[in-house]
N, CA, C and O of each residue as an XYZ file, in Angstrom:
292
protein
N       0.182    -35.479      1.434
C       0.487    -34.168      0.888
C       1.346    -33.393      1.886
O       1.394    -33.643      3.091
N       2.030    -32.408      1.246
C       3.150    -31.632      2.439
C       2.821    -30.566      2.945
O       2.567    -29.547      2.304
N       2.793    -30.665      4.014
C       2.225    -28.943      4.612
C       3.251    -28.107      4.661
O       4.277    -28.470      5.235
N       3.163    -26.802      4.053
C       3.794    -26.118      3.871
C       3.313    -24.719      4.722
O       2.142    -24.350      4.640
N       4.159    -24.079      5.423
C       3.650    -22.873      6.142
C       4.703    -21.674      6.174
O       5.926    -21.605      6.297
N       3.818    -20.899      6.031
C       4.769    -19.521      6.168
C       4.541    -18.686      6.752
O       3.642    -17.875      6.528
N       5.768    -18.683      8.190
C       5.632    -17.691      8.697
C       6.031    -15.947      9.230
O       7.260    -16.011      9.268
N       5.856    -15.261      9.424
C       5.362    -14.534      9.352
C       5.194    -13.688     10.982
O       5.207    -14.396     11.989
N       5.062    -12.366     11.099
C       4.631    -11.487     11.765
C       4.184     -9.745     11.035
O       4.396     -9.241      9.933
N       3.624     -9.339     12.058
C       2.983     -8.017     11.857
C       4.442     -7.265     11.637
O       5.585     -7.463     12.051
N       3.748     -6.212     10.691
C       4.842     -4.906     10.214
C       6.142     -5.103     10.174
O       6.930     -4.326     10.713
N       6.573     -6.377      9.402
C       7.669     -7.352      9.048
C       7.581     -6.951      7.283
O       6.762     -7.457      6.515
N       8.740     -5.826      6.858
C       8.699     -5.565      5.508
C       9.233     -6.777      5.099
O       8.558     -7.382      4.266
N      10.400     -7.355      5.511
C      11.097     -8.537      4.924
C      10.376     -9.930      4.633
O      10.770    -10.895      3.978
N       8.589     -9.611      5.691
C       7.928    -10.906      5.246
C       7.235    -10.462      4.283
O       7.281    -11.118      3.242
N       6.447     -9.321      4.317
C       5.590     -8.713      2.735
C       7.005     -8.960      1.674
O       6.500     -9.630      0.773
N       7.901     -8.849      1.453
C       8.241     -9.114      0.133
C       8.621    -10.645     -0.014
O       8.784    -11.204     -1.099
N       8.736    -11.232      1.202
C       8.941    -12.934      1.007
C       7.613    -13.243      0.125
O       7.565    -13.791     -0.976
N       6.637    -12.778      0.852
C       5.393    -13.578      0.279
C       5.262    -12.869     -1.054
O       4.686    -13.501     -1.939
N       5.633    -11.858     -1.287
C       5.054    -11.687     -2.956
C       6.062    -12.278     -3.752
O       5.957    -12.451     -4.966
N       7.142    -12.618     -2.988
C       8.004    -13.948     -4.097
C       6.974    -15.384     -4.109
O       6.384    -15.553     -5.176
N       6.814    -16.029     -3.431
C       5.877    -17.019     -3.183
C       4.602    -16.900     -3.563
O       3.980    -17.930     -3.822
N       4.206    -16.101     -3.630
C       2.687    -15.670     -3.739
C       2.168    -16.919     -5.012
O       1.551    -17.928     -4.668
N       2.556    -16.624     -6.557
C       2.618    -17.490     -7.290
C       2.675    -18.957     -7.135
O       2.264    -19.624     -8.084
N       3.075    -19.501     -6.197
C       2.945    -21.094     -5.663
C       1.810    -21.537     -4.730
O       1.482    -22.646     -4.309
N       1.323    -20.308     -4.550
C       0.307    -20.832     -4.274
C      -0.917    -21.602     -4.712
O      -1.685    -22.203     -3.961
N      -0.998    -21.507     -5.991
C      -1.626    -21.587     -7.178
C      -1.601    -23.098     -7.220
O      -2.584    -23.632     -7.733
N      -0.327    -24.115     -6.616
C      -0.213    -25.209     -7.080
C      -0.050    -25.925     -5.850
O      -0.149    -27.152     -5.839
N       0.258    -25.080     -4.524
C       0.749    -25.608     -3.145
C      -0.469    -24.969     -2.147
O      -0.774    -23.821     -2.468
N      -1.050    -25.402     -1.246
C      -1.970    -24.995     -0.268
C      -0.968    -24.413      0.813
O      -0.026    -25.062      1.267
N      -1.313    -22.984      1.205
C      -0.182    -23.302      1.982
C      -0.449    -21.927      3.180
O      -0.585    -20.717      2.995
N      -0.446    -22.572      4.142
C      -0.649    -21.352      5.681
C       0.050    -20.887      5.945
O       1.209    -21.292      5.853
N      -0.430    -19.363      6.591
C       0.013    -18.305      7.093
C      -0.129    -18.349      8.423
O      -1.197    -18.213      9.020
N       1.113    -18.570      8.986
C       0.665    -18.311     10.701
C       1.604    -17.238     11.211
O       2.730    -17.321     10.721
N       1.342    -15.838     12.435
C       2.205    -15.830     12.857
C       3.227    -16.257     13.845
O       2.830    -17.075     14.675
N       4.463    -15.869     13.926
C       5.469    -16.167     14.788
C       4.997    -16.729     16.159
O       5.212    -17.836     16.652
N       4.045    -15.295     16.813
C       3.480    -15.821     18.160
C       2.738    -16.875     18.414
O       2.377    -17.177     19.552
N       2.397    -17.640     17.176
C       1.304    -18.944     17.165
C       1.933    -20.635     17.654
O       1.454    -21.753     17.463
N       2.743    -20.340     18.099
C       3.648    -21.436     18.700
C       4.883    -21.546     17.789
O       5.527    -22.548     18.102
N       5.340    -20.983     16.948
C       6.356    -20.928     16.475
C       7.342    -19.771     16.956
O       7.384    -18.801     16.198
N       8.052    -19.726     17.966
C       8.797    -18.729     18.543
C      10.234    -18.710     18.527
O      11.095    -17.847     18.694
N      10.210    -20.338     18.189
C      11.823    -20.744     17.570
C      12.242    -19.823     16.446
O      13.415    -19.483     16.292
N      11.251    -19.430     15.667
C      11.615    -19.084     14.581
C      12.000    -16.687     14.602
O      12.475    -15.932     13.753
N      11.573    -16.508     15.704
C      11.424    -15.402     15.516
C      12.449    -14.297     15.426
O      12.287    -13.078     15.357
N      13.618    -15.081     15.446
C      14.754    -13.424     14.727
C      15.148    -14.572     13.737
O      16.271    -15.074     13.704
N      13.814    -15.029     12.713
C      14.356    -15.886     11.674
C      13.310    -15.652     10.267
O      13.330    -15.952      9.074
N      12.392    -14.911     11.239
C      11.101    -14.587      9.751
C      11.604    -13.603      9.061
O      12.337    -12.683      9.422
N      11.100    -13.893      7.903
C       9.810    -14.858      7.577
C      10.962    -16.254      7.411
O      12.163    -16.338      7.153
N      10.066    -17.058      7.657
C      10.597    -18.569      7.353
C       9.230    -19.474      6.333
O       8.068    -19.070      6.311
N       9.599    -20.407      5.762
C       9.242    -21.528      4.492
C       9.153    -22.632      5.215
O      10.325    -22.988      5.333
N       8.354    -23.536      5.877
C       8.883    -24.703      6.441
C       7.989    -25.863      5.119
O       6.885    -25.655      4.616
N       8.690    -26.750      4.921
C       7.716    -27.919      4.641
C       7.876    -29.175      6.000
O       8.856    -29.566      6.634
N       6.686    -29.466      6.038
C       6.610    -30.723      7.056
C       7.925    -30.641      7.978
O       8.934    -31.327      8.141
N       7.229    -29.079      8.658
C       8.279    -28.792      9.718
C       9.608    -28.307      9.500
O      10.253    -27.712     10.364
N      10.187    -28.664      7.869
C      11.613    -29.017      8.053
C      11.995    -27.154      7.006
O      11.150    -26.824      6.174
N      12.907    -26.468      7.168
C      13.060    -25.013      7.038
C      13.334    -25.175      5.532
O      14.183    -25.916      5.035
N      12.492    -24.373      4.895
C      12.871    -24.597      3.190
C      13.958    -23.111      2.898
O      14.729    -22.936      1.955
N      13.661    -22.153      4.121
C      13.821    -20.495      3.495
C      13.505    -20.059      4.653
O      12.704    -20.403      5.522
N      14.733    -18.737      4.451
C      14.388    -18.044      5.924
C      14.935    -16.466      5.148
O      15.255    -16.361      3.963
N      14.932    -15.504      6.022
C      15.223    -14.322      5.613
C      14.892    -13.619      4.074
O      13.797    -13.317      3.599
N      15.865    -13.518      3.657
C      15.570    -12.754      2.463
C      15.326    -14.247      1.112
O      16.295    -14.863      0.667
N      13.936    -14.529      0.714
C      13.938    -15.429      0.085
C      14.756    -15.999     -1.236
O      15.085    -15.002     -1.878
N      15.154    -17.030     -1.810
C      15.450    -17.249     -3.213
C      14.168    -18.479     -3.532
O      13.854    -19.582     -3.085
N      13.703    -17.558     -4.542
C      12.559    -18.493     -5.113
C      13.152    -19.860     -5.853
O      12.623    -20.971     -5.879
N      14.239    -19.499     -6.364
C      14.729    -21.179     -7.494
C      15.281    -22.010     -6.505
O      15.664    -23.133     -6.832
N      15.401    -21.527     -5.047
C      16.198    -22.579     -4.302
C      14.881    -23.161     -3.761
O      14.672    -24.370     -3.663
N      13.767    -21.924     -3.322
C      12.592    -22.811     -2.952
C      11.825    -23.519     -3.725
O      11.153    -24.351     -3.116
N      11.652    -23.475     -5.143
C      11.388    -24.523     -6.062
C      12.106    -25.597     -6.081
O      11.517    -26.599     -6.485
N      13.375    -25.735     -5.722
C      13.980    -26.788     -5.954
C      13.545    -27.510     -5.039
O      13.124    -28.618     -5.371
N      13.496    -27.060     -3.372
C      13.734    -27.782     -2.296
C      11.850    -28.433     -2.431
O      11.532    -29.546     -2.013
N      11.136    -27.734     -2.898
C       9.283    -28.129     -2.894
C       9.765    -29.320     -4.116
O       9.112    -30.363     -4.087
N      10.490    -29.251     -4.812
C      10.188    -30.189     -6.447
C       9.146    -29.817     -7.033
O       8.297    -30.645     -7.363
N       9.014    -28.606     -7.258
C       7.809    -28.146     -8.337
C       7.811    -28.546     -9.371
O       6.931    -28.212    -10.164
């Protein structure tokens, strides 16, 4: 199965509205919330970011049909 994670930091408006695009996939995808400072620091003038199995599905301002495409929902 693919691990999917999204991350994320504190008082990040651009990640509260990533995730209420996503929010809905959750429903069908398991999928963690970590923040930035959790060993992901590569990513941090890049959140919120989408990774599956590491690899970047979505970064910044999300598109949900590109991230459906790239998951194969």
């Amino acid at each position: 199965m693919s691990k999917i994670i999204f991350v994320t930091s504190e008082n990040c408006e651009l990640c509260s509205k990533a995730l209420k695009k996503i929010k809905p996939l959750t429903y069908f995808l398991p999928m963690t919330i970590v923040d930035v400072s959790d060993g992901y620091d590569e990513y941090l003038l890049r959140i919120p970011v989408l990774l599956k199995n590491e690899e970047v599905i979505d970064e910044g301002i999300f598109n949900i049909w590109k991230i459906i495409k790239k998951l194969a929902i």
